[in-house]
Backbone as CSV, one residue per row, in Angstrom:
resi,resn,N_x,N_y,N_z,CA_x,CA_y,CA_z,C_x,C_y,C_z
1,UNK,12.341,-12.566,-11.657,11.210,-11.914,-12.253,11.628,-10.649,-13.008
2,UNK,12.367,-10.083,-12.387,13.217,-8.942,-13.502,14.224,-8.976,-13.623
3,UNK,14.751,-8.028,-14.607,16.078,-8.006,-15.386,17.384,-7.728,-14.077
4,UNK,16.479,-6.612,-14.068,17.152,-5.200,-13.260,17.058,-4.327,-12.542
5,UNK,17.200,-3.742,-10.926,16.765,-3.199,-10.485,16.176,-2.262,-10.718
6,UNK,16.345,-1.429,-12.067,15.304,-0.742,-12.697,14.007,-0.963,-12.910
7,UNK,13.687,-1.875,-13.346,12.444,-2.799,-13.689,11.201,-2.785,-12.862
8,UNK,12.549,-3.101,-11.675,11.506,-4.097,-9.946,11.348,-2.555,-9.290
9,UNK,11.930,-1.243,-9.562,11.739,0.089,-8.896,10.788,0.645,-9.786
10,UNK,10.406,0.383,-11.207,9.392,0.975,-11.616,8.039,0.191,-11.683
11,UNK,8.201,-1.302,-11.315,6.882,-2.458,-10.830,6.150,-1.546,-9.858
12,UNK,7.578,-1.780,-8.531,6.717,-1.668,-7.515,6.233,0.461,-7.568
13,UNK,6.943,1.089,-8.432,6.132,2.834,-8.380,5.068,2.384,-8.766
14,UNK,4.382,1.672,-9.520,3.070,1.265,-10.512,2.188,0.877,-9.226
15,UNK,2.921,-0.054,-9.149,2.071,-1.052,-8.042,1.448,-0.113,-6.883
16,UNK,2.087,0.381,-6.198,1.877,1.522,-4.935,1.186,2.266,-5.757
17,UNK,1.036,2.933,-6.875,0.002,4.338,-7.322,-0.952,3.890,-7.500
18,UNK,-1.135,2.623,-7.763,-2.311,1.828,-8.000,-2.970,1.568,-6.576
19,UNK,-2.091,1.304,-5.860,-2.872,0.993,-4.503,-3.448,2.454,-3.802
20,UNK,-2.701,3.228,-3.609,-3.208,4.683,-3.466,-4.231,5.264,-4.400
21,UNK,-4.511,5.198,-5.616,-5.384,5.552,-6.463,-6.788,4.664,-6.157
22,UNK,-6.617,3.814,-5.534,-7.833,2.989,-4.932,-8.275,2.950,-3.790
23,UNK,-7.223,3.818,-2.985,-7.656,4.494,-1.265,-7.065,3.164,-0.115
24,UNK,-6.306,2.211,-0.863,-5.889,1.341,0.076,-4.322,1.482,0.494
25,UNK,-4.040,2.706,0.710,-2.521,3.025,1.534,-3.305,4.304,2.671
26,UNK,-2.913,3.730,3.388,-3.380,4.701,4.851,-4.631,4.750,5.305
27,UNK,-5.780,3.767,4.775,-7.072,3.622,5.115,-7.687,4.175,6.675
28,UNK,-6.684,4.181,7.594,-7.064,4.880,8.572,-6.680,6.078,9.056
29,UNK,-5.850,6.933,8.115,-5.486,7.915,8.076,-6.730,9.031,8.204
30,UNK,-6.475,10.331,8.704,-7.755,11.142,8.669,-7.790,11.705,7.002
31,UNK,-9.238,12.153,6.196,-8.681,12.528,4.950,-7.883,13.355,4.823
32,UNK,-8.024,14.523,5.475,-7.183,15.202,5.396,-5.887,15.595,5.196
33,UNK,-5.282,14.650,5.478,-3.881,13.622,5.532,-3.590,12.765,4.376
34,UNK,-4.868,12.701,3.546,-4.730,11.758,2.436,-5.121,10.424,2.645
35,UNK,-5.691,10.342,3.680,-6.527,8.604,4.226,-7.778,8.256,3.752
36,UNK,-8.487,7.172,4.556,-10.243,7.304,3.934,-10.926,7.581,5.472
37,UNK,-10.089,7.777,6.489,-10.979,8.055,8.440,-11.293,6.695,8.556
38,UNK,-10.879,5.584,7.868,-11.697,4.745,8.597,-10.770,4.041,10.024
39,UNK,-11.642,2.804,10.373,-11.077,2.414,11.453,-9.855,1.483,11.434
40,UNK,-8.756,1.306,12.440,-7.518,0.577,12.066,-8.159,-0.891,12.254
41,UNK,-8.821,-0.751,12.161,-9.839,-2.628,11.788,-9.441,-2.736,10.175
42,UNK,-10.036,-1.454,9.628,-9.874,-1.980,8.144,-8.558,-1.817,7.463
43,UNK,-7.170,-0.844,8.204,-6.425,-0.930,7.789,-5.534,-2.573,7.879
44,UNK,-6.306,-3.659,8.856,-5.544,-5.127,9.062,-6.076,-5.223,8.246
45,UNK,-7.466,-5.364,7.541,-8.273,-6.117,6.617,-7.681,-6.217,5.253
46,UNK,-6.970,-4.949,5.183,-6.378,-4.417,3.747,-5.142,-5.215,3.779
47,UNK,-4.379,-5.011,4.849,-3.261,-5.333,5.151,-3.077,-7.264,5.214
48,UNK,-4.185,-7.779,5.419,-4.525,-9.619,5.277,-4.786,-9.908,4.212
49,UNK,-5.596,-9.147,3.300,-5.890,-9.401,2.254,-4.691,-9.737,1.492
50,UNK,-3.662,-8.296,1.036,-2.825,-8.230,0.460,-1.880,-9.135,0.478
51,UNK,-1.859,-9.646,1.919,-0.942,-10.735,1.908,-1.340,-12.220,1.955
52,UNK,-2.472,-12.089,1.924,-3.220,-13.510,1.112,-2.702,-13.215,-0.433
53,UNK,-2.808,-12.216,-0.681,-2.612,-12.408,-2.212,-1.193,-12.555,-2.446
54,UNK,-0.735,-12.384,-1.716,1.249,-12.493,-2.169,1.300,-11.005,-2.956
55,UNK,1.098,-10.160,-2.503,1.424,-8.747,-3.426,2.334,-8.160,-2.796
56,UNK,3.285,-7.159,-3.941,4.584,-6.713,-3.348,4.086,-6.135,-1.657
57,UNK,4.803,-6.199,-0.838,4.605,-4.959,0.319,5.366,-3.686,0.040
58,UNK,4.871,-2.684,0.418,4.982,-1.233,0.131,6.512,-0.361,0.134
59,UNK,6.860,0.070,-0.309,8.008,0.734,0.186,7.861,1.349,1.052
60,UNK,8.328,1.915,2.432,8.512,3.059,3.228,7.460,2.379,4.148
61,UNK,6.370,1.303,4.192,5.587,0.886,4.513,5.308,0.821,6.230
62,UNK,6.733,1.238,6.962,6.958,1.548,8.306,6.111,2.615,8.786
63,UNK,6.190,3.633,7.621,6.299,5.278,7.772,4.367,5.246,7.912
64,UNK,3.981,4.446,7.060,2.781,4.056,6.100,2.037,3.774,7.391
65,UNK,2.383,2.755,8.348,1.471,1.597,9.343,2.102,2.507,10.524
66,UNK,2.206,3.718,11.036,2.536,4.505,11.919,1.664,4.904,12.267
């Protein structure tokens, strides 16, 4: 799908700002923290979805689901 690891490191920066710019990285995070407070119900929901869809998974994504 890409050339070059350049390519697939600036996909997936896009991809992740996009997902954060839409409040779906850390959904159960408090806001304060940069989350939306909700419950870790909806962080699986986000987290099933995404992978129904076959979409990249996150970088650092350990740090992320902590």
């Amino acid at each position: 799908m890409f050339d070059d690891l350049g390519e697939e490191v600036a996909f997936l920066r896009d991809w992740q700002e996009k997902l954060a710019g839409a409040g779906m990285v850390g959904v159960s995070w408090p806001p304060e923290y940069g989350g939306r407070g909700l419950e870790p119900l909806h962080h699986f929901i986000v987290q099933e979805e995404l992978a129904r869809a076959r979409a990249p998974e996150l970088v650092g994504r350990i740090g992320v689901n902590l």
